[in-house]
py3Dmol code that shows the C-alpha trace and the ligand (Angstrom):
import py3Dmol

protein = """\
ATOM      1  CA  UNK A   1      21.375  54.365  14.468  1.00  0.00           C
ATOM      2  CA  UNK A   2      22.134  52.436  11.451  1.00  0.00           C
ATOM      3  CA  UNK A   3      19.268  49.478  10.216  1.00  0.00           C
ATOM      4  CA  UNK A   4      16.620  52.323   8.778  1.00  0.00           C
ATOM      5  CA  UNK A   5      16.568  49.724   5.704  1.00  0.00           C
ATOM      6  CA  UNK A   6      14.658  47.668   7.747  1.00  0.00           C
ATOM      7  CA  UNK A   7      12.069  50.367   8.025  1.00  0.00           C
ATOM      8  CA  UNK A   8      11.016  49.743   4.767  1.00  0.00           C
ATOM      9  CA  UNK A   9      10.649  45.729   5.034  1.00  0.00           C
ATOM     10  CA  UNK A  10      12.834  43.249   3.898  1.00  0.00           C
ATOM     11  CA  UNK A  11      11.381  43.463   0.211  1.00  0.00           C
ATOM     12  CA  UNK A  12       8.689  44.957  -1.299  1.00  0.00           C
ATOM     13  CA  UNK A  13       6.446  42.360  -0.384  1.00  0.00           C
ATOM     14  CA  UNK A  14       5.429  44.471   2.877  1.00  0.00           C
ATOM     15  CA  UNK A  15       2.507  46.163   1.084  1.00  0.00           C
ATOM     16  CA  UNK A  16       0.974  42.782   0.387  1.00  0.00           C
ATOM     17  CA  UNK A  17       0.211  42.140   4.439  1.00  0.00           C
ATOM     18  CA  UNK A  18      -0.699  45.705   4.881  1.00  0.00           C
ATOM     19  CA  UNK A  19      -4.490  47.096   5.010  1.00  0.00           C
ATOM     20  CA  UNK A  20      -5.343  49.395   2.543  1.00  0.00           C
ATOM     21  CA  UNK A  21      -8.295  51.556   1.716  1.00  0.00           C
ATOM     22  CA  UNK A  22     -10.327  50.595  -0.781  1.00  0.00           C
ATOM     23  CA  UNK A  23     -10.673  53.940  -1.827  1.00  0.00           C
ATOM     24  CA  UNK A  24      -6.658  55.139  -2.117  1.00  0.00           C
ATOM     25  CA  UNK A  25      -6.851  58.555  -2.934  1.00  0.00           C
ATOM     26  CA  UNK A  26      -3.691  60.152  -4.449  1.00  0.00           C
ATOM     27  CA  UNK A  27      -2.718  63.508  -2.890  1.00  0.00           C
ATOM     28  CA  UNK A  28      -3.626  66.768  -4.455  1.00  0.00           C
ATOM     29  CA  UNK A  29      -3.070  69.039  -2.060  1.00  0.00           C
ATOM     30  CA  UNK A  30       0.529  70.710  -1.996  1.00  0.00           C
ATOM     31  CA  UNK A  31       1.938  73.015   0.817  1.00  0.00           C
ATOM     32  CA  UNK A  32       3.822  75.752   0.342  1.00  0.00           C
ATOM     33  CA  UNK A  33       6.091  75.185   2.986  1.00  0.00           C
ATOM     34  CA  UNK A  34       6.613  71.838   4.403  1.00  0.00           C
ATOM     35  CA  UNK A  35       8.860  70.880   6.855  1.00  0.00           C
ATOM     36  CA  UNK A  36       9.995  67.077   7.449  1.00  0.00           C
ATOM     37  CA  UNK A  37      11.292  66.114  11.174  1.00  0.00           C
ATOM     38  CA  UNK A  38      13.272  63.003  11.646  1.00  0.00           C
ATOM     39  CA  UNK A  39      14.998  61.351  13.943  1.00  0.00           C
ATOM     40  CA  UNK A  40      18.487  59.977  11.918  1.00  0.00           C
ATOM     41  CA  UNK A  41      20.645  61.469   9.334  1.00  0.00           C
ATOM     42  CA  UNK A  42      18.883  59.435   6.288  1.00  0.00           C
ATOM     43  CA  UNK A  43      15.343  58.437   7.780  1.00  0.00           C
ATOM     44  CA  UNK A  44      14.428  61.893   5.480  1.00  0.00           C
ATOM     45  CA  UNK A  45      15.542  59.834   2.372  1.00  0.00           C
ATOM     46  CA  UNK A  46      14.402  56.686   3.230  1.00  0.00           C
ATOM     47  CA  UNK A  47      11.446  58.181   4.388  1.00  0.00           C
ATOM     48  CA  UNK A  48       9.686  60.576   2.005  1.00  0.00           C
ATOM     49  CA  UNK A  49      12.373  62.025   0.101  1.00  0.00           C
ATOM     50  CA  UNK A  50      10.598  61.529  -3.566  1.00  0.00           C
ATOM     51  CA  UNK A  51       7.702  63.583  -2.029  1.00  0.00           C
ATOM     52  CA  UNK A  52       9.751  66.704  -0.674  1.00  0.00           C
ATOM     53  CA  UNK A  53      11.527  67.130  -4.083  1.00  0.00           C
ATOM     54  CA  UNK A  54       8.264  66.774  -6.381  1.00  0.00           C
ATOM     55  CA  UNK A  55       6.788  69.260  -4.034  1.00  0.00           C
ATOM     56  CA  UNK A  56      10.026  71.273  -4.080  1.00  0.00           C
ATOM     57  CA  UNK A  57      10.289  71.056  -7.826  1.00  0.00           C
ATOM     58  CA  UNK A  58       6.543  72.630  -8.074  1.00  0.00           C
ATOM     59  CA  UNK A  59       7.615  75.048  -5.737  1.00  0.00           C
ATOM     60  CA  UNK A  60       6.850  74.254  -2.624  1.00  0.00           C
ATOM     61  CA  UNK A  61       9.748  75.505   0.095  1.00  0.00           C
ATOM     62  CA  UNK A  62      10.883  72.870   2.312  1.00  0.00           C
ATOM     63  CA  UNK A  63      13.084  72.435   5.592  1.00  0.00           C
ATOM     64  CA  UNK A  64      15.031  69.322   6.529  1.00  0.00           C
ATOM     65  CA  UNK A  65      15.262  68.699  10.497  1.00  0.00           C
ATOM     66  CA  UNK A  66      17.390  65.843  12.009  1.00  0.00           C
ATOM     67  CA  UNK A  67      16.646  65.094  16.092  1.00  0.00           C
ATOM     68  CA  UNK A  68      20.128  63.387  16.368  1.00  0.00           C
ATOM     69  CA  UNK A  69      23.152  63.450  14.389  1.00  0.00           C
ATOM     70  CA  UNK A  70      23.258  59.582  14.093  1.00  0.00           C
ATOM     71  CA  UNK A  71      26.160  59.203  16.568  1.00  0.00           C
ATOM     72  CA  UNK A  72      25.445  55.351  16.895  1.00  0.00           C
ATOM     73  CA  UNK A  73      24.835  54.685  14.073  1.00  0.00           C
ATOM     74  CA  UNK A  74      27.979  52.198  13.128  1.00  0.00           C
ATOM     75  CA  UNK A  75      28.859  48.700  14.477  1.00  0.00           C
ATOM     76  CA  UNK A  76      31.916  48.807  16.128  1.00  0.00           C
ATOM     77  CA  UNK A  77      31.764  50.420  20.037  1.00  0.00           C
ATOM     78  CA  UNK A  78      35.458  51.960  19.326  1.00  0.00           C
ATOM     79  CA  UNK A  79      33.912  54.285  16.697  1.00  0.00           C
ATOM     80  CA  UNK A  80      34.740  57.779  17.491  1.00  0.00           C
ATOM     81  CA  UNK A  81      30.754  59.403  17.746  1.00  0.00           C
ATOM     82  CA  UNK A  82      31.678  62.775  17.505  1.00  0.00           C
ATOM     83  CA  UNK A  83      33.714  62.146  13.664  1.00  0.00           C
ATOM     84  CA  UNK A  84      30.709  59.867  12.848  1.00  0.00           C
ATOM     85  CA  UNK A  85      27.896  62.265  13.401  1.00  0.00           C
ATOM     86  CA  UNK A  86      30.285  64.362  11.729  1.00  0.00           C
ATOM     87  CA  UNK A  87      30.602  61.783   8.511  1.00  0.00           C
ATOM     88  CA  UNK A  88      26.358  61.685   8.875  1.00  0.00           C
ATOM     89  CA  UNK A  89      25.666  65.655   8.881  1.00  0.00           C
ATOM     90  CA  UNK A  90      28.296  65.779   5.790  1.00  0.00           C
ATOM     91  CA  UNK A  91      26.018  63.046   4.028  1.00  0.00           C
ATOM     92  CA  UNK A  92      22.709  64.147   4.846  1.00  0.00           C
ATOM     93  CA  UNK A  93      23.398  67.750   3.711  1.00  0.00           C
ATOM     94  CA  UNK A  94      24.569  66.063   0.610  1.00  0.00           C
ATOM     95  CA  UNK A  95      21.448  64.351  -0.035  1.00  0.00           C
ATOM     96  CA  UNK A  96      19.310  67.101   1.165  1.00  0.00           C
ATOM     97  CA  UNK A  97      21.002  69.306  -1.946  1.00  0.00           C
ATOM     98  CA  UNK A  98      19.810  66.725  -4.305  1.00  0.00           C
ATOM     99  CA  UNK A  99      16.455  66.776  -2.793  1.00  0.00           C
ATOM    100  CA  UNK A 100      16.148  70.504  -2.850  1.00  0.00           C
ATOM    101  CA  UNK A 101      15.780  71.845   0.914  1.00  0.00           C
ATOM    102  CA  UNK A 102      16.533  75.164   1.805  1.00  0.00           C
ATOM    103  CA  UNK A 103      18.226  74.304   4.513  1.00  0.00           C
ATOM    104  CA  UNK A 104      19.336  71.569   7.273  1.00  0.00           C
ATOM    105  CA  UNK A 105      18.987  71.830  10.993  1.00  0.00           C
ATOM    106  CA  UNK A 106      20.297  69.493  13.695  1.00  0.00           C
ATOM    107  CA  UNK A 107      19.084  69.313  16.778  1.00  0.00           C
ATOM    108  CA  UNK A 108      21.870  67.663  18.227  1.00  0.00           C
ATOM    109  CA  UNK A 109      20.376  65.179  20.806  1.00  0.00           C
ATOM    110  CA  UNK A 110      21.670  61.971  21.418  1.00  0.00           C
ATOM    111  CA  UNK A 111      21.225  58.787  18.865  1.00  0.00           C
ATOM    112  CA  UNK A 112      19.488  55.711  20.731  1.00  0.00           C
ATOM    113  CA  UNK A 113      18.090  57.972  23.296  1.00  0.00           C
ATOM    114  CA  UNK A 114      16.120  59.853  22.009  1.00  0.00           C
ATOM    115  CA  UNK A 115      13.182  61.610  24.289  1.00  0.00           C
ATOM    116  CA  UNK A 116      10.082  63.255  23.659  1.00  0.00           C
ATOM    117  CA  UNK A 117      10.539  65.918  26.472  1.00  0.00           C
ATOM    118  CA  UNK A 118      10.174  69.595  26.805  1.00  0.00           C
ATOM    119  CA  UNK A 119      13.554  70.300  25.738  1.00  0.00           C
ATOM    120  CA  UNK A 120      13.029  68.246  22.061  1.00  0.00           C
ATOM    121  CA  UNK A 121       9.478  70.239  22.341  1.00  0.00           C
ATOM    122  CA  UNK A 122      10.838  73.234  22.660  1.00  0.00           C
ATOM    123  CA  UNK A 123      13.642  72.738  20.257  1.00  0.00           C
ATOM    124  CA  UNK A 124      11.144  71.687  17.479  1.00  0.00           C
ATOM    125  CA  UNK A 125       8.328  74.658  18.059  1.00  0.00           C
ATOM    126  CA  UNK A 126      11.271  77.306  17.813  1.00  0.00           C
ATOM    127  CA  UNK A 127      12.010  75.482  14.229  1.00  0.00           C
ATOM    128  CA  UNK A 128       8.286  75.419  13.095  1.00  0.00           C
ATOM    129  CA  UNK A 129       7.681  79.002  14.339  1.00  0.00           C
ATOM    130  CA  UNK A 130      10.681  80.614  12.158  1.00  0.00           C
ATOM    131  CA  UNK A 131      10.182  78.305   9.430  1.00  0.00           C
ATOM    132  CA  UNK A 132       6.187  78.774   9.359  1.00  0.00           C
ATOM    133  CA  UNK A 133       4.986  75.438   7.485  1.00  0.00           C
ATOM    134  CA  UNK A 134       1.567  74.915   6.069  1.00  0.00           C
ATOM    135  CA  UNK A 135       2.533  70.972   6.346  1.00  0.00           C
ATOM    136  CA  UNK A 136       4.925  68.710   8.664  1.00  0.00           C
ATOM    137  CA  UNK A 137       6.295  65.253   7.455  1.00  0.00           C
ATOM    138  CA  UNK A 138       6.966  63.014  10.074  1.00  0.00           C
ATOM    139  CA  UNK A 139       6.770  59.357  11.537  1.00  0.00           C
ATOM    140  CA  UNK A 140       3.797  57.748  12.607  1.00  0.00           C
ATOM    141  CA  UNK A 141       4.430  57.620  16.335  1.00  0.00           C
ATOM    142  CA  UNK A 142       1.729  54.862  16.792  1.00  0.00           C
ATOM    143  CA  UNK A 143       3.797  52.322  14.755  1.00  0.00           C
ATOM    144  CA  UNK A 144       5.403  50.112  17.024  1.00  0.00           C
ATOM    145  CA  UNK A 145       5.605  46.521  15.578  1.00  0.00           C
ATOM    146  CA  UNK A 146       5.185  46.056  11.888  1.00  0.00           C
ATOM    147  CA  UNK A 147       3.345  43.698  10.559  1.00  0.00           C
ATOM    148  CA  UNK A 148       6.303  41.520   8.814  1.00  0.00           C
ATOM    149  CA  UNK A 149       8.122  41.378  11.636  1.00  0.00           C
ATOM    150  CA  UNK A 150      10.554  43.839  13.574  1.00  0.00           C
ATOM    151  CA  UNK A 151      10.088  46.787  15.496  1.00  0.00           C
ATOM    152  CA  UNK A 152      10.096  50.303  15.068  1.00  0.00           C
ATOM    153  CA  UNK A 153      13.165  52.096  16.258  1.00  0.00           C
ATOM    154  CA  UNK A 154      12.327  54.099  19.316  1.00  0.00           C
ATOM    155  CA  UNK A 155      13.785  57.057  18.499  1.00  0.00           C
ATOM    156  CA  UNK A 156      11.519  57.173  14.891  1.00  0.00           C
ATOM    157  CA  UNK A 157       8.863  57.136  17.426  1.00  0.00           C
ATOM    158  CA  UNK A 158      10.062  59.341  19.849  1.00  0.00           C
ATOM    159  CA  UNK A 159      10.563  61.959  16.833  1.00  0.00           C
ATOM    160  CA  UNK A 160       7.107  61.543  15.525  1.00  0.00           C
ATOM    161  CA  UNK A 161       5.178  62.163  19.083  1.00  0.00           C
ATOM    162  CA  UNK A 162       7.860  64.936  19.349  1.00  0.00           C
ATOM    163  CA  UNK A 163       6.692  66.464  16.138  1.00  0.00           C
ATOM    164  CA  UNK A 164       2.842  65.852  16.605  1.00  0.00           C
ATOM    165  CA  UNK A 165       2.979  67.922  20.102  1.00  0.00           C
ATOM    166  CA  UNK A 166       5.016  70.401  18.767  1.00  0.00           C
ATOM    167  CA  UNK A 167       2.482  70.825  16.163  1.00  0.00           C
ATOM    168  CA  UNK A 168      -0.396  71.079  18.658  1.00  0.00           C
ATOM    169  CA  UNK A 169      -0.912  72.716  20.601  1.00  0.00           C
ATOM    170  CA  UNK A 170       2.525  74.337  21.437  1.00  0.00           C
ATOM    171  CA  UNK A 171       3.430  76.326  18.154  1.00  0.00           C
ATOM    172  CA  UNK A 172       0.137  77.696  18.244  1.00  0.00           C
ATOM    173  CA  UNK A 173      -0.369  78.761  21.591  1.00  0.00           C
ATOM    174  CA  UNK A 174       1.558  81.988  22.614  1.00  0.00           C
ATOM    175  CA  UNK A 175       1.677  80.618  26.525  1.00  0.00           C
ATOM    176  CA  UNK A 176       3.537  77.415  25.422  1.00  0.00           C
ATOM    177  CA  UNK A 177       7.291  78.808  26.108  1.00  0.00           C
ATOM    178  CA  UNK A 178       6.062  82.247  25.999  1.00  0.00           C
ATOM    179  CA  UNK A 179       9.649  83.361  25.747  1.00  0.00           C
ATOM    180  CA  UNK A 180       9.602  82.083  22.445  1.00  0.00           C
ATOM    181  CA  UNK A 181       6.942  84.887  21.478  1.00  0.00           C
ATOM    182  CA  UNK A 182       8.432  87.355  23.509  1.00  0.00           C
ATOM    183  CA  UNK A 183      11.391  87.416  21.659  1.00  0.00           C
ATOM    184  CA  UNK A 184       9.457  87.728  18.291  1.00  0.00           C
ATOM    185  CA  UNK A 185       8.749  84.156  17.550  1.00  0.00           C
ATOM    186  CA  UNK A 186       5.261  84.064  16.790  1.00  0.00           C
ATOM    187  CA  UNK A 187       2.559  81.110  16.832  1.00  0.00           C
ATOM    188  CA  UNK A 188       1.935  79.398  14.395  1.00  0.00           C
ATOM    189  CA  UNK A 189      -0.402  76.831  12.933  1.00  0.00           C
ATOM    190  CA  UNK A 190       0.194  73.933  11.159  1.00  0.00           C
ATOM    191  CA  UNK A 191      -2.248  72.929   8.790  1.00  0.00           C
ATOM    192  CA  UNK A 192      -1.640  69.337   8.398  1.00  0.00           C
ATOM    193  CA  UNK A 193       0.497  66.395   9.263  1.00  0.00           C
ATOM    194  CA  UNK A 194       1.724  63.466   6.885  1.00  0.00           C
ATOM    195  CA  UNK A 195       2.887  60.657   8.986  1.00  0.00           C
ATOM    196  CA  UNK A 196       5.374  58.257   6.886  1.00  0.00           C
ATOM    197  CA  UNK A 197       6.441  55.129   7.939  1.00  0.00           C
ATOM    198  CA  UNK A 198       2.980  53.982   8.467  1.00  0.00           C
ATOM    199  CA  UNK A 199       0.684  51.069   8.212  1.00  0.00           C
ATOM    200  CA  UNK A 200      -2.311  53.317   8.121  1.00  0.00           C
ATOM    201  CA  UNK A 201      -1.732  55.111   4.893  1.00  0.00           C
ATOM    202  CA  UNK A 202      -4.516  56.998   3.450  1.00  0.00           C
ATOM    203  CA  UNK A 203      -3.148  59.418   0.849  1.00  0.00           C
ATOM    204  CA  UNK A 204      -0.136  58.810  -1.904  1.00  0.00           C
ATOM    205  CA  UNK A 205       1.701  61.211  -3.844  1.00  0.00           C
ATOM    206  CA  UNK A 206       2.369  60.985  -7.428  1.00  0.00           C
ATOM    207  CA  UNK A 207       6.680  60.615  -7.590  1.00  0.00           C
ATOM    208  CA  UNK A 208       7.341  59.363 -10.718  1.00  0.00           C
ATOM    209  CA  UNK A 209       9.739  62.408 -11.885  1.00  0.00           C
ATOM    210  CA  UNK A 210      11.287  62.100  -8.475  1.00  0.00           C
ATOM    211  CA  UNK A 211      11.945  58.718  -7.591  1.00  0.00           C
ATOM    212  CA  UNK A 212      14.990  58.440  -9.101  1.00  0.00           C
ATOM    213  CA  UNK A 213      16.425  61.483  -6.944  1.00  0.00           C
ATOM    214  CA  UNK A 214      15.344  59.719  -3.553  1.00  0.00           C
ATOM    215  CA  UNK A 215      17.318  56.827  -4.883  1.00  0.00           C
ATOM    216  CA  UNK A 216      20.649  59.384  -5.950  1.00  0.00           C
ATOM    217  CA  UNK A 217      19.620  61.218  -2.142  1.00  0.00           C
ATOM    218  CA  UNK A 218      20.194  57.652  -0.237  1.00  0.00           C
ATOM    219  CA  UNK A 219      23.111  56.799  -2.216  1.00  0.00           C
ATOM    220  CA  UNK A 220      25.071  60.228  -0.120  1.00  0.00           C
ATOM    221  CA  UNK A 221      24.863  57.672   2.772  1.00  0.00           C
ATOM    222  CA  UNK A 222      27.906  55.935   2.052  1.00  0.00           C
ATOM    223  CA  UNK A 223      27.812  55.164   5.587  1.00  0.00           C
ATOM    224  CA  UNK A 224      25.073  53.764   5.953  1.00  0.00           C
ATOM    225  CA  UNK A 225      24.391  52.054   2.514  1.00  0.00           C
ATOM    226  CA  UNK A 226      26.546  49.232   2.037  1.00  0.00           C
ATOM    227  CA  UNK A 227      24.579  47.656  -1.657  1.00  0.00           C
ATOM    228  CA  UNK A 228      22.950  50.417  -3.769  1.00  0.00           C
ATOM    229  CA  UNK A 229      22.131  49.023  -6.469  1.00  0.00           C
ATOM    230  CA  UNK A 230      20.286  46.239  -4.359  1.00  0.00           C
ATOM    231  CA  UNK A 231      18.838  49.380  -2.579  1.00  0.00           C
ATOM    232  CA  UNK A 232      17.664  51.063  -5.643  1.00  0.00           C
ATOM    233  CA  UNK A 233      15.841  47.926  -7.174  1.00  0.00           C
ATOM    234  CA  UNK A 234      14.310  47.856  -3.833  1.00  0.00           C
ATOM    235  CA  UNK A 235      13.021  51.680  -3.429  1.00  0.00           C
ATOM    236  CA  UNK A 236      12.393  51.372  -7.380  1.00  0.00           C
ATOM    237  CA  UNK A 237      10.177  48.188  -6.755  1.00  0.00           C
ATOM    238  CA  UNK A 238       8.152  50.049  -3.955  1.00  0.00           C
ATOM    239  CA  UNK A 239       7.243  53.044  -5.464  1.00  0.00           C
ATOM    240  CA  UNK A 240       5.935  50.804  -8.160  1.00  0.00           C
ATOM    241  CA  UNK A 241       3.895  48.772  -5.944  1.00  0.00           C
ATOM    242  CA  UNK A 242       2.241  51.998  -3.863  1.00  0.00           C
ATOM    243  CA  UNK A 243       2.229  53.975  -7.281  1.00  0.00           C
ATOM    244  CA  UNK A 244      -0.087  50.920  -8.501  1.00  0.00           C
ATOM    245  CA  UNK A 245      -2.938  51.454  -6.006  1.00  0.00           C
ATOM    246  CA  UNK A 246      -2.997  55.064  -7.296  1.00  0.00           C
ATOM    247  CA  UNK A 247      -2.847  54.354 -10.938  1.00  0.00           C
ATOM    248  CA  UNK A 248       0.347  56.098 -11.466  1.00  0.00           C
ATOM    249  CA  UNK A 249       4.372  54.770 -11.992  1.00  0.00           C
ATOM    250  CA  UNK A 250       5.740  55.795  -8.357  1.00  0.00           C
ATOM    251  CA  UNK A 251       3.846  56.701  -5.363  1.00  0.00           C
ATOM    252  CA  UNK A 252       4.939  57.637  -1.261  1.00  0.00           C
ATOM    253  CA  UNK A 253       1.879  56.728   1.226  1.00  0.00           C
ATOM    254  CA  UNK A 254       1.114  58.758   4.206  1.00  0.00           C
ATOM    255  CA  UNK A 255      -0.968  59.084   7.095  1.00  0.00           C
ATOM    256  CA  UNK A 256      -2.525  62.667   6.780  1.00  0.00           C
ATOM    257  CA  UNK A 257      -3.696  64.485   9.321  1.00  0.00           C
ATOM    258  CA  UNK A 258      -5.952  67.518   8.725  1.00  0.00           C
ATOM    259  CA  UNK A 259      -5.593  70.030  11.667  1.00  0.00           C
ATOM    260  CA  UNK A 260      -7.057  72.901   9.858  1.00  0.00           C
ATOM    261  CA  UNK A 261      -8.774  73.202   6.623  1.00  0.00           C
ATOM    262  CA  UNK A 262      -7.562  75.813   4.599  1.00  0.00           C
ATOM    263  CA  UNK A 263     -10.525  77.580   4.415  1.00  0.00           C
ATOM    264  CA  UNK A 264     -10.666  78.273   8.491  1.00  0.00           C
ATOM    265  CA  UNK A 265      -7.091  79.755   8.372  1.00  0.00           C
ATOM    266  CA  UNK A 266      -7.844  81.880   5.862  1.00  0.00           C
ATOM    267  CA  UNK A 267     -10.638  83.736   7.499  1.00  0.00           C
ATOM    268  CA  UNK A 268      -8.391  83.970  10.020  1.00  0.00           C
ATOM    269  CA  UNK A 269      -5.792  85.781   8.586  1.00  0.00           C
ATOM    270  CA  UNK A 270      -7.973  88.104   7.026  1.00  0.00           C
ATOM    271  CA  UNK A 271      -9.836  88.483  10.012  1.00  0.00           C
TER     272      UNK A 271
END
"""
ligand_1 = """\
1
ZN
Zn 16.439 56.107 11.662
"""
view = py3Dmol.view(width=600, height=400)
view.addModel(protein, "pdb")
view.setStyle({"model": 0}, {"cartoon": {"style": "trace"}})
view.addModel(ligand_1, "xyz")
view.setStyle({"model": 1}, {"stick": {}})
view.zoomTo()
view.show()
């Protein structure tokens, strides 16, 4: 659905009601294959677009993958969904070139309804077990009402918990859809989640090269965007203001999860 502006505030003022860490660290660690998992056609770009293509640019490998198509996403009930999620897939593979994924998948399943069942589960551990990502980028499923006001859209949170238990345990564990195995798709671990969208950041990444091509990836939502330029001051203004905590020009915030530190996985695999 359309309003994903709102999920960054209604300014950059946001950060100032927002508890912080005393002790931001800014993110070292780089994956070499990440894959970000959204629910709408441009929640990727609002979301942590500058991050993908710095870590694309250094040569990480990294997979976009949209839960709906953004079928509701206009204002008028006589829209035709089908030619709009058509407009939104056009759009979001158009930003996605500018970030730098290797690809775009859509999952197809239905804007504003969006449902963190088996299906979605199953949908989403076939993607991470072909793909094989040391990192997934997602929502933070636990943010409901933000602290400025408004609430989360249900389907951001849907996609997150949808994301987080297709992480673990099912990718990893050849009995979760063991047809998927069977027919040669093999578990898989997930080092780490980075939850975005999130008043419980704990790491930031440096995107001061990249900014500027998060701002060129939102402006392929011409559906969706109705000011850029107001848009760009805005995304400008708060990478500035996360960058500061961090000490650098631009910064993204996340929520990191640590599921496995490298160190275990690679005893496994040479075990
Ligand atoms: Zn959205």
């Amino acid at each position: 659905m359309g309003g994903d502006e709102r999920s960054l505030g209604q300014d950059a003022t946001r950060e100032m009601t927002v508890l912080q860490p005393a002790d931001a660290v800014l993110e070292t660690w780089r994956p070499s294959r990440f894959m970000v998992v959204v629910a709408h056609p441009d929640d990727a770009d609002f979301g942590p677009a500058a991050t993908a293509a710095a870590w694309i640019a250094a040569g990480s490998v990294g997979r976009l993958v949209c839960c709906t198509s953004g079928d509701a996403g206009a204002e008028d009930p006589d829209e035709d969904p089908i030619a709009l999620a058509a407009t939104r897939e056009r759009e979001q593979r158009d930003a996605a070139a500018i970030v730098g994924y290797d690809d775009v998948v859509f999952l197809h399943q239905p804007d504003g309804a969006l449902a963190n069942e088996l299906p979605l589960r199953e949908h989403l551990v076939r993607e991470i077990r072909a793909f094989r990502p040391d990192a997934v980028l997602c929502n933070d499923p636990e943010m409901i009402f933000w602290t400025d006001g408004g609430v989360n859209h249900a389907d951001h949170r849907a996609a997150g918990i949808a994301a987080v238990d297709a992480v673990y345990p099912a990718a990893r564990n050849p009995m979760a859809f063991p047809w998927l195995a069977r027919s040669g798709l093999a578990p898989h671990r997930v080092r780490r989640l980075y939850l975005f969208w999130t008043e419980r950041a704990d790491v930031w990444v440096d995107v001061t090269t990249t900014v500027e091509r998060k701002i060129a990836a939102l402006g392929m939502h011409a559906s969706q965007i109705h000011e850029p330029e107001r848009l760009a001051e805005r995304i400008t203004a708060w990478a500035a203001t996360e960058g500061a905590r961090v000490g650098v020009s631009a910064a993204e915030s996340f929520r990191r999860v640590v599921i496995d530190e490298d160190e275990a996985i690679d005893e496994d695999e040479a075990g």
